[in-house]
MIRONU-615110 format. One record per residue (C-alpha): residue number from 0; x, y negated, z negated. Coordinates in nm, 2 decimals. Layout:
BEGIN
+--------+--------+--------+--------+
: koltor :     xx :     yy :     zz :
+--------+--------+--------+--------+
:    NUM :      X :      Y :      Z :
...
+--------+--------+--------+--------+
This chain:
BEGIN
+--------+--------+--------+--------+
: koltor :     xx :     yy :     zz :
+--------+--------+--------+--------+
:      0 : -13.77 :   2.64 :  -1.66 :
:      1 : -13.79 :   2.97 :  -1.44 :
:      2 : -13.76 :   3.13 :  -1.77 :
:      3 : -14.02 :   2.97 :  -1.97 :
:      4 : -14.24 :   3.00 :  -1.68 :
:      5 : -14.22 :   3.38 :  -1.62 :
:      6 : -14.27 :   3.42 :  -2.04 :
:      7 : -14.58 :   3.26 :  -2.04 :
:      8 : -14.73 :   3.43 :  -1.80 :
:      9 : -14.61 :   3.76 :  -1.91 :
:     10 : -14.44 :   3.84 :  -1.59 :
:     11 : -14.23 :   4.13 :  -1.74 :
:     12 : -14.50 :   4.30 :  -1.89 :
:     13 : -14.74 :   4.29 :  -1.60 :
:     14 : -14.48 :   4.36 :  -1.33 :
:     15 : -14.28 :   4.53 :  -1.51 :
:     16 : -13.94 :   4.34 :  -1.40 :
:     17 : -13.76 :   4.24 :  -1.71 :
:     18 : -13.40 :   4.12 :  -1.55 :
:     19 : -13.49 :   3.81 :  -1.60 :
:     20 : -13.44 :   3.82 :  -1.98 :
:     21 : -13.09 :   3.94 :  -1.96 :
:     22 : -12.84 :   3.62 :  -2.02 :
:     23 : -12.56 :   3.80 :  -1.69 :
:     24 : -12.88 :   3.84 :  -1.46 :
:     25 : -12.98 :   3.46 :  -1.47 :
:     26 : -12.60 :   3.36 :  -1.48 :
:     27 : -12.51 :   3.54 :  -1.16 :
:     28 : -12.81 :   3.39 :  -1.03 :
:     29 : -12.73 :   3.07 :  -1.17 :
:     30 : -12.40 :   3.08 :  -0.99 :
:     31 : -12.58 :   3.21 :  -0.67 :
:     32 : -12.85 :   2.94 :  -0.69 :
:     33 : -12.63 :   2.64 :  -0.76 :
:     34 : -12.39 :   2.74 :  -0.47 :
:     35 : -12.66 :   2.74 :  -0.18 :
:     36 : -12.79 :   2.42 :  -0.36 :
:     37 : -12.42 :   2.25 :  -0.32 :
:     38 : -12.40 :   2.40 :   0.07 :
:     39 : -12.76 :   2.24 :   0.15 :
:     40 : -12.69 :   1.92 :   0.00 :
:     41 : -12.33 :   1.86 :   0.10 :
:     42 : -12.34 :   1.74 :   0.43 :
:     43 : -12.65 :   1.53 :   0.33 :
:     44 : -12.46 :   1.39 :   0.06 :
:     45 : -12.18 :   1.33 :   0.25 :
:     46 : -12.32 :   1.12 :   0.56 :
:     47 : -12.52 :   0.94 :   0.31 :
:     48 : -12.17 :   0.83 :   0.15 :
:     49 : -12.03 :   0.78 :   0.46 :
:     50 : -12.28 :   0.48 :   0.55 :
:     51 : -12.27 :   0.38 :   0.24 :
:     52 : -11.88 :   0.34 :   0.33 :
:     53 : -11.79 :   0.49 :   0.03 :
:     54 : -11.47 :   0.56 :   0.11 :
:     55 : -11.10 :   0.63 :  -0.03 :
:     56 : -10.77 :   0.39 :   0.00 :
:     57 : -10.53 :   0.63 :  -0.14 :
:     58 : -10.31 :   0.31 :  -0.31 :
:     59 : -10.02 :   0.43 :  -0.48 :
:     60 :  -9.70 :   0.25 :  -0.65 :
:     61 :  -9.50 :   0.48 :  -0.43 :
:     62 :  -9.40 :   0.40 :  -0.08 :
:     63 :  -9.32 :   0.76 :   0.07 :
:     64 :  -9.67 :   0.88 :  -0.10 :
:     65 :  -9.91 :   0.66 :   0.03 :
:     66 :  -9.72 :   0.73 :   0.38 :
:     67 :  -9.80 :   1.11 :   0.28 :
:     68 : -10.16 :   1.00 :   0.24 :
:     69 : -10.24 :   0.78 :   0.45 :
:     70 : -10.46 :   0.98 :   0.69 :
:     71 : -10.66 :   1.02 :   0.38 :
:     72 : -10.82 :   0.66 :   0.43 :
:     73 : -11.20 :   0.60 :   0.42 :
:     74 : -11.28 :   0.96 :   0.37 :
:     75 : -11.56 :   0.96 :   0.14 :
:     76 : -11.55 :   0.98 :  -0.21 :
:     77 : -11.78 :   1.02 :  -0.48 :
:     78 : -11.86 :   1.36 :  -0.36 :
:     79 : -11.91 :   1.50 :  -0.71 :
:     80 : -12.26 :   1.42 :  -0.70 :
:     81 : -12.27 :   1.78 :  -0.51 :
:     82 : -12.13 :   1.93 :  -0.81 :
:     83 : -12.33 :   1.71 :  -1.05 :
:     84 : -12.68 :   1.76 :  -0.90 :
:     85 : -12.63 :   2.16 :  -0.78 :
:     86 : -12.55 :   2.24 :  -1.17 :
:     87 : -12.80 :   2.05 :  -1.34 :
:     88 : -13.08 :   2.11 :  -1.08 :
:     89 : -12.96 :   2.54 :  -1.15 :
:     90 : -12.92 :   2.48 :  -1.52 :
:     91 : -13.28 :   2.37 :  -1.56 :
:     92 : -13.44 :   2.64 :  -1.33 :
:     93 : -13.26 :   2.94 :  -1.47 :
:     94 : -13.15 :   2.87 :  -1.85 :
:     95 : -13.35 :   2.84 :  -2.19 :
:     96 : -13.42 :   2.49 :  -2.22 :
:     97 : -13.49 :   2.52 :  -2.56 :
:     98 : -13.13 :   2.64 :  -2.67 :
:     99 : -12.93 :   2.36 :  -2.83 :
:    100 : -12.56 :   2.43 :  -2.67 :
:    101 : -12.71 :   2.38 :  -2.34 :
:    102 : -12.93 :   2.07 :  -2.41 :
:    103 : -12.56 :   1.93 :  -2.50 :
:    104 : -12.42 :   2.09 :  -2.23 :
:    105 : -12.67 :   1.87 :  -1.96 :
:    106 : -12.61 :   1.58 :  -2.19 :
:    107 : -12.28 :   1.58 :  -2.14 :
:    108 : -12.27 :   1.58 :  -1.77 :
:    109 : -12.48 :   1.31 :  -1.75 :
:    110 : -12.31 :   1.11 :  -1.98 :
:    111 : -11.96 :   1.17 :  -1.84 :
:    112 : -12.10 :   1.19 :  -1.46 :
:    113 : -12.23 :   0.82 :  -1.55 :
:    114 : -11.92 :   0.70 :  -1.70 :
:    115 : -11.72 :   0.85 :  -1.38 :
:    116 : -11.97 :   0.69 :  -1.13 :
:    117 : -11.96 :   0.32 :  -1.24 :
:    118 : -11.57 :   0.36 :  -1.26 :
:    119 : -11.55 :   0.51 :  -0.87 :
:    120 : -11.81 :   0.23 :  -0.82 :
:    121 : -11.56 :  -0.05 :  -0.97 :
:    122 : -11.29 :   0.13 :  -0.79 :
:    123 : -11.47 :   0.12 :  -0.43 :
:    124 : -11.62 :  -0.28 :  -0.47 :
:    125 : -11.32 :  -0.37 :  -0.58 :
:    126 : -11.17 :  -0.78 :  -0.52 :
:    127 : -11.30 :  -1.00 :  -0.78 :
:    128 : -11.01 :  -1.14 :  -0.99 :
:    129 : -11.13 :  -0.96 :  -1.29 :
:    130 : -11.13 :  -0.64 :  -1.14 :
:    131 : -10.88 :  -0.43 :  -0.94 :
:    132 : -10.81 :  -0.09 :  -0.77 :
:    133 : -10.82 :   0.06 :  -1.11 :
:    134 : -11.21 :   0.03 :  -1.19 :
:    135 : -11.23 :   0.04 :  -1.51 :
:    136 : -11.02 :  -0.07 :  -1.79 :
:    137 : -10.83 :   0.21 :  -1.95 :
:    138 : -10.97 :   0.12 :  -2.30 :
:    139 : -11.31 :   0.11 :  -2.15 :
:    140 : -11.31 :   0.41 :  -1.99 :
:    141 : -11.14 :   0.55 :  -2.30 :
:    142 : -11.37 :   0.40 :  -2.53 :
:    143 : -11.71 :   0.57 :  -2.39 :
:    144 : -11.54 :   0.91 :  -2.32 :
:    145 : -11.47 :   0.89 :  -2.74 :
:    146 : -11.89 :   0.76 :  -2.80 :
:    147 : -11.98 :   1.08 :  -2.59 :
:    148 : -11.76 :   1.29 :  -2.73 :
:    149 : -11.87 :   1.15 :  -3.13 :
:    150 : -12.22 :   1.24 :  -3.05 :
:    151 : -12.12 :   1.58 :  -2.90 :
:    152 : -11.93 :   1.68 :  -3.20 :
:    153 : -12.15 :   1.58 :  -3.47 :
:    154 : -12.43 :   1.73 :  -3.35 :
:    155 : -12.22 :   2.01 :  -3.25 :
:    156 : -12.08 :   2.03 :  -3.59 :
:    157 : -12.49 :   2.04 :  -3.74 :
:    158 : -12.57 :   2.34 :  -3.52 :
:    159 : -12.32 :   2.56 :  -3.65 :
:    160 : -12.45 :   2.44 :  -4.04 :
:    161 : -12.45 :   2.80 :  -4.20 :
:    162 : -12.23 :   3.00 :  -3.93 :
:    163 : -11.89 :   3.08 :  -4.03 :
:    164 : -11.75 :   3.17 :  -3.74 :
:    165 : -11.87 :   2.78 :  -3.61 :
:    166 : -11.70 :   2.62 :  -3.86 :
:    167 : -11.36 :   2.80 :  -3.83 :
:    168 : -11.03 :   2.73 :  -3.62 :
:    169 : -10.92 :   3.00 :  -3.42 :
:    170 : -10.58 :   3.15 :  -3.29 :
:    171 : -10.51 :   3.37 :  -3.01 :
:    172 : -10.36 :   3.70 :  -3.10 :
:    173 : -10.48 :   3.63 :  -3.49 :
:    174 : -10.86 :   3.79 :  -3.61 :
:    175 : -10.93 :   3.58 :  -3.83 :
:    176 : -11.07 :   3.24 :  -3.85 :
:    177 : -10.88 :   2.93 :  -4.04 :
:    178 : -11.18 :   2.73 :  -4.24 :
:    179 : -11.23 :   2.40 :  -4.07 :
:    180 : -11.45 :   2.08 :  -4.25 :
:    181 : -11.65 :   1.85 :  -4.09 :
:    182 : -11.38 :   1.57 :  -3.98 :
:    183 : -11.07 :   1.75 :  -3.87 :
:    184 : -11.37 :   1.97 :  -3.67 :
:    185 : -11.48 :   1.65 :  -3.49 :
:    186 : -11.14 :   1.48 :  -3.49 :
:    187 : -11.01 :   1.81 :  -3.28 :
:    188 : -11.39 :   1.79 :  -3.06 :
:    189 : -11.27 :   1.43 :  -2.92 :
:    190 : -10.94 :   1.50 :  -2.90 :
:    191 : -11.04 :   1.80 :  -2.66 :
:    192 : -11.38 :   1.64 :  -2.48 :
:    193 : -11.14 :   1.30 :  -2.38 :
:    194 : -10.81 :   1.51 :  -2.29 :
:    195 : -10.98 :   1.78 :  -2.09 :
:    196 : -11.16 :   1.52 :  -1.89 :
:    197 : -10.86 :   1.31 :  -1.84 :
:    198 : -10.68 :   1.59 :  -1.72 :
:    199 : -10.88 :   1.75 :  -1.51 :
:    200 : -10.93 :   1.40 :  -1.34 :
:    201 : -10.51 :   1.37 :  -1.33 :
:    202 : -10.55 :   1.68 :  -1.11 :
:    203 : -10.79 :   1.58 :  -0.86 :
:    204 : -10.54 :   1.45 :  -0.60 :
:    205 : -10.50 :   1.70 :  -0.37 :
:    206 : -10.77 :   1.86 :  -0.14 :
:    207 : -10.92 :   2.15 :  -0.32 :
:    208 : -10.63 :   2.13 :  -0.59 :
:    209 : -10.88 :   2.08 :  -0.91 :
:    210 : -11.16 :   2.23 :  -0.81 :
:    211 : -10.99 :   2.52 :  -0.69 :
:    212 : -10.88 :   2.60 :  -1.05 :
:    213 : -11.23 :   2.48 :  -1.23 :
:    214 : -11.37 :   2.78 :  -1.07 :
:    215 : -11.12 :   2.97 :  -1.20 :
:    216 : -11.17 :   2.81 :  -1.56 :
:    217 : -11.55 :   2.82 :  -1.54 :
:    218 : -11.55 :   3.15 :  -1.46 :
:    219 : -11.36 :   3.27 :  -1.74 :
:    220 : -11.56 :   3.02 :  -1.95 :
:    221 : -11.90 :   3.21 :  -1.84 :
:    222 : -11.73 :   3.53 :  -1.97 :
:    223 : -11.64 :   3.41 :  -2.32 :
:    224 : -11.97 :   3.26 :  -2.38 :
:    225 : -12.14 :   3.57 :  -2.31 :
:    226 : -11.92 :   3.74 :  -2.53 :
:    227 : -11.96 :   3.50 :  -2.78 :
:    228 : -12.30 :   3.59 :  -2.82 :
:    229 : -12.57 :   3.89 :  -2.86 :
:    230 : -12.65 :   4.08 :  -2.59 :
:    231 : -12.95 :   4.36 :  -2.52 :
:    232 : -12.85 :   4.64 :  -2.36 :
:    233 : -13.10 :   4.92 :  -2.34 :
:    234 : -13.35 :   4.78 :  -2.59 :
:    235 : -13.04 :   4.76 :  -2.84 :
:    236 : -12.88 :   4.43 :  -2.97 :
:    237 : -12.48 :   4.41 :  -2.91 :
:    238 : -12.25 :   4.22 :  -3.02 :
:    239 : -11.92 :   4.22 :  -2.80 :
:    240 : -11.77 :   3.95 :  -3.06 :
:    241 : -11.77 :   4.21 :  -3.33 :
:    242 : -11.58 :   4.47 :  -3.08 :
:    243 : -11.31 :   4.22 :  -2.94 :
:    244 : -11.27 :   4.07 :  -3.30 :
:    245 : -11.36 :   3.73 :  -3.15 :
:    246 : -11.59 :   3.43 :  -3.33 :
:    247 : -11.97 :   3.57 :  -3.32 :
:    248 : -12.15 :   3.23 :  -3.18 :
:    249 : -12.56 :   3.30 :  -3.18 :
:    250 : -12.70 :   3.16 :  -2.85 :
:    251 : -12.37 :   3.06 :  -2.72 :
:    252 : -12.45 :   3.30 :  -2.44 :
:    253 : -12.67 :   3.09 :  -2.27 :
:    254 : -12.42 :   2.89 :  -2.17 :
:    255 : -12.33 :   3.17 :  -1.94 :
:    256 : -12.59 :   3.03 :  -1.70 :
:    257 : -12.48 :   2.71 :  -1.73 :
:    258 : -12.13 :   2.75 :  -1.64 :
:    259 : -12.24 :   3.01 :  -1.41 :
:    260 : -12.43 :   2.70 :  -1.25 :
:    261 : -12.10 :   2.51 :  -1.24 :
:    262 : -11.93 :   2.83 :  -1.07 :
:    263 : -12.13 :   2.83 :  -0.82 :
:    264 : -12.15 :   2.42 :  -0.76 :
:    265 : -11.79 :   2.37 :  -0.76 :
:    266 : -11.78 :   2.65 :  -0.51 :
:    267 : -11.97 :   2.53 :  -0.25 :
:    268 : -11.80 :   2.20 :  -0.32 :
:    269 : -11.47 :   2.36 :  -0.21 :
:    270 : -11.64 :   2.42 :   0.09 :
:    271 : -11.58 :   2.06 :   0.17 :
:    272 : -11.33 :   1.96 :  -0.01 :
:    273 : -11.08 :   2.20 :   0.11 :
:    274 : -10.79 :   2.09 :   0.38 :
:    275 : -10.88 :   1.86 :   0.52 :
:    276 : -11.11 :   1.74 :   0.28 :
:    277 : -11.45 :   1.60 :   0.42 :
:    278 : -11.51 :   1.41 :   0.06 :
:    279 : -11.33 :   1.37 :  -0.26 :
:    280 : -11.50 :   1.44 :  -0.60 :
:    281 : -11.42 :   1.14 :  -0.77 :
:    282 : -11.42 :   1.04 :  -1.13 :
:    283 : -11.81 :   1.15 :  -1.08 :
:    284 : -11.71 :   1.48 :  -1.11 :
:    285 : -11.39 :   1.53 :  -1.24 :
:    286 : -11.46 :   1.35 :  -1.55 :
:    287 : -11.78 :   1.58 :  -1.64 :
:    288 : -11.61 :   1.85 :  -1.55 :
:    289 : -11.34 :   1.79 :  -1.75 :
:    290 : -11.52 :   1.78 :  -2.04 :
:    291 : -11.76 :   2.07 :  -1.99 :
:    292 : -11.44 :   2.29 :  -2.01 :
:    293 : -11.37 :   2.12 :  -2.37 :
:    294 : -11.72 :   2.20 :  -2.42 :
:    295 : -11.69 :   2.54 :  -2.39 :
:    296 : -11.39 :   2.60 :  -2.54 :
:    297 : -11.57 :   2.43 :  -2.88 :
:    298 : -11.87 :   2.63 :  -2.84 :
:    299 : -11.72 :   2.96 :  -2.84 :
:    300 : -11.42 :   2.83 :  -3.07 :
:    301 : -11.13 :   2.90 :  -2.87 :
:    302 : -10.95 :   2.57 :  -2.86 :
:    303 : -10.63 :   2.65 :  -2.82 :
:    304 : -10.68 :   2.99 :  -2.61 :
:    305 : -10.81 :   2.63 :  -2.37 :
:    306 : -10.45 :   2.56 :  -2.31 :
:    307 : -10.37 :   2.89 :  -2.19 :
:    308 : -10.67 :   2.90 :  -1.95 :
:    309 : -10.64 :   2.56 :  -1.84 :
:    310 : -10.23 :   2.56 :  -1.80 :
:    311 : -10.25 :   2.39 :  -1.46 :
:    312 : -10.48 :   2.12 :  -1.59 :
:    313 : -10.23 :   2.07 :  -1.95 :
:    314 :  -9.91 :   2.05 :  -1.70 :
:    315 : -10.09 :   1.82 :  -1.54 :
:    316 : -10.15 :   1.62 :  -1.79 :
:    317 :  -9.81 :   1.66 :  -2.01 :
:    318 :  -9.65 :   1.56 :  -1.65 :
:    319 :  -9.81 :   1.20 :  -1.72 :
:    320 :  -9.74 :   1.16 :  -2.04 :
:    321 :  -9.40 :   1.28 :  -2.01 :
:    322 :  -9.35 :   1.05 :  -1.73 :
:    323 :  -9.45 :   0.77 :  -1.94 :
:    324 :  -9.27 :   0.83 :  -2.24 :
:    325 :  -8.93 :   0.91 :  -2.05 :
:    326 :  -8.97 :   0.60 :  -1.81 :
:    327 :  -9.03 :   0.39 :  -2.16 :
:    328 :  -8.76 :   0.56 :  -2.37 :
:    329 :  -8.49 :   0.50 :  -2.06 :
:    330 :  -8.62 :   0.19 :  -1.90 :
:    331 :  -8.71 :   0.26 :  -1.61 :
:    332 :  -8.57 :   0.60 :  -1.54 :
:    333 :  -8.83 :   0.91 :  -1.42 :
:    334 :  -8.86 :   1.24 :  -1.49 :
:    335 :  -9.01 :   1.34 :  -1.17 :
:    336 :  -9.03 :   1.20 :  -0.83 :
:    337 :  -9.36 :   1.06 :  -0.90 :
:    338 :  -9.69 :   1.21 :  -1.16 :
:    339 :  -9.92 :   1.39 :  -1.22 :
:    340 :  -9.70 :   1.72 :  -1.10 :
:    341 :  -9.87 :   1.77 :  -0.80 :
:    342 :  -9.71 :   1.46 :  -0.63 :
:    343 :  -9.38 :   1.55 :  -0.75 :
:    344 :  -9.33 :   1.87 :  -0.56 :
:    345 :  -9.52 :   1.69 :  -0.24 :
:    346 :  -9.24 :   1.44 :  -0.23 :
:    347 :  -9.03 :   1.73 :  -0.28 :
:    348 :  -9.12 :   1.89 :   0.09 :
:    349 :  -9.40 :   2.10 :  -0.03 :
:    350 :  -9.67 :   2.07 :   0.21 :
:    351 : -10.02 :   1.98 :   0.07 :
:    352 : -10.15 :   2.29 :   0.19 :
:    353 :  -9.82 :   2.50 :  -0.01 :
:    354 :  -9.90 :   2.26 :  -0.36 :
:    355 : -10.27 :   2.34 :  -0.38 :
:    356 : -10.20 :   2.74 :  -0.33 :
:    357 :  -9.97 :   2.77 :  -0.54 :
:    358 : -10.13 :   2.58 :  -0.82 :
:    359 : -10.44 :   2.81 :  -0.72 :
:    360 : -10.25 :   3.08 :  -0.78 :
:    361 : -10.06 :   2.92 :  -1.12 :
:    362 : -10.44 :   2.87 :  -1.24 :
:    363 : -10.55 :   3.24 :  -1.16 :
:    364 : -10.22 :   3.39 :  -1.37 :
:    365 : -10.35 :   3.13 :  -1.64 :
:    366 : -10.73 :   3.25 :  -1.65 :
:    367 : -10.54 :   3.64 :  -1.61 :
:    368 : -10.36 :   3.58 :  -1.91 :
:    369 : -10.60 :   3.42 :  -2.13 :
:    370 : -10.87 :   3.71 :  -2.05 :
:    371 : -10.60 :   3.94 :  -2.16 :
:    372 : -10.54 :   3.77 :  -2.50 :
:    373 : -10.91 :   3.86 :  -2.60 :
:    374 : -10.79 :   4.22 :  -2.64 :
:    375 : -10.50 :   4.12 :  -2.85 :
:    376 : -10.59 :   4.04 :  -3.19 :
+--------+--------+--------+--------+
């Protein structure tokens, strides 16, 4: 909005201030912005949820964890709407709201903010005999993460009609792109939107733990879609894809303010949500955030270089599964004391405080790593 404001009234030409125009300008600023938003609107947030009495009951089907957890109680959840309202209230002040990956890009929080919401809703009013601590169904919950993720890819899929780059599959460490057609493209678009919001959601159970590493992951993310895309420097278009051998993505780089934006909001939400945590962020955030990480991973094509930069969040998430299968396969044996993996080394000893650092610094090596691969083609 800040944008198309300053344009039509010529503001660069009659002032003679052009840094507006330039995509890493209005993406630091975006991250700027959206953190003092999240810092003003916390505590309001938070004592508006608190008489609300939207508050936790950490319920596990593990005695010796919900003794771990139990000073946890009534502290209020739902605290996502920070996140949620700091990056789209900074997305539509500082980015093009004409550009299509970012009219997505909002889309998809709301839809996935939404869908969190009414499940933390179910969770919290919970006591009816048709509903329990759970909230919603699995296959509910499920089922509208696929519906969003459907109307993401298709139209996804449209926008890169003509761009070769867009319609490829790409490998770390390899140059070139493997051709991709329309289904397997939006087969591998859900499989990524529903599993990168699930697993960022299987991570948020220690204070600080996930969002600790989405800023790592966002801000890596803000760097590839700039990349991804044309840049002025000087009065002269370039194109950093072409020099790092990486998928050339037109207008991807606006999504630079838009993750910037997320940067920034999940910042200041760590600000409240560190030990000990004054709010939790809920399915209301996870789940959006989640799946604006799959998001920009599709955008800028690097799917599986996704799995390097989110390794926390996939070990989260394979911890699960694995736990599952193994418990299935043996019945009734476990793999680990208890999952996702962050609950496994807290019943090991770790103190809270010890798991969330270290997974801090297991997410930086991650985001490390998969900014070196760009380089190595």
């Amino acid at each position: 909005m800040l944008y198309h404001l300053l344009e039509h009234y010529q503001f660069a030409e009659h002032f003679h201030f052009y840094a507006y125009r330039y995509v890493m300008f209005r993406a630091i600023m975006a991250t700027l912005t959206s953190l003092c938003i999240a810092l003003l609107v916390g505590p309001r947030i938070i004592r508006w949820l608190m008489r609300k009495k939207i508050g936790d009951r950490p319920e596990f089907h593990h005695a010796a964890l919900n003794e771990l957890t139990k000073d946890k109680a009534n502290t209020p959840t739902m605290g996502g709407l920070i996140i949620i309202l700091a990056t789209v209230a900074t997305t539509l002040l500082w980015a093009k709201l004409n550009n299509p990956f970012v009219q997505k890009a909002i889309f998809l929080v709301f839809w996935f903010a939404v869908l969190g919401g009414i499940d933390d809703w179910l969770k919290l009013t919970s006591g009816t005999q048709k509903r329990t601590r759970d909230g919603l169904h699995w296959w509910e919950k499920l089922l509208f993460q696929i519906a969003g993720a459907v109307l993401i890819a298709c139209f996804l899929y449209r926008d890169f009609s003509g761009l070769e780059d867009g319609k490829a599959f790409w490998l770390p460490f390899y140059k070139h792109g493997l051709p991709l057609s329309k289904w397997p493209f939006v087969f591998i678009a859900i499989f990524y939107l529903t599993a990168t919001s699930n697993a960022v959601n299987l991570a948020d159970g220690m204070d600080g733990l996930a969002s600790g590493c989405v800023v790592m992951v966002s801000m890596v993310l803000t760097i590839l879609c700039y990349v991804a895309s044309e840049s002025m420097t000087g009065g002269v278009t370039v194109t950093w894809a072409s020099y790092l051998l990486l998928p050339h993505i037109p207008q991807a780089g606006e999504l630079s303010i838009f993750y910037g934006a997320v940067l920034g909001a999940v910042l200041g939400f760590l600000w409240f949500n560190c030990y000990p945590a004054q709010t939790f962020m809920g399915d209301v955030g996870s789940l959006p955030l989640g799946a604006a990480m799959g998001y920009g991973a599709l955008v800028t094509r690097n799917e599986i270089l996704l799995l390097i930069l989110g390794g926390v969040f996939v070990m989260e998430l394979m911890s699960v599964v694995l736990q599952i299968g193994y418990f299935k396969y043996t019945g009734g044996k476990r793999l680990f004391r208890c999952a996702p993996l962050h609950h496994h080394f807290h019943l090991a000893g770790w103190q809270e405080s010890q798991v969330v650092v270290r997974f801090w610094l297991l997410g930086a090596a991650c985001a490390a790593l998969a900014l070196a691969t760009l380089k190595l083609r």
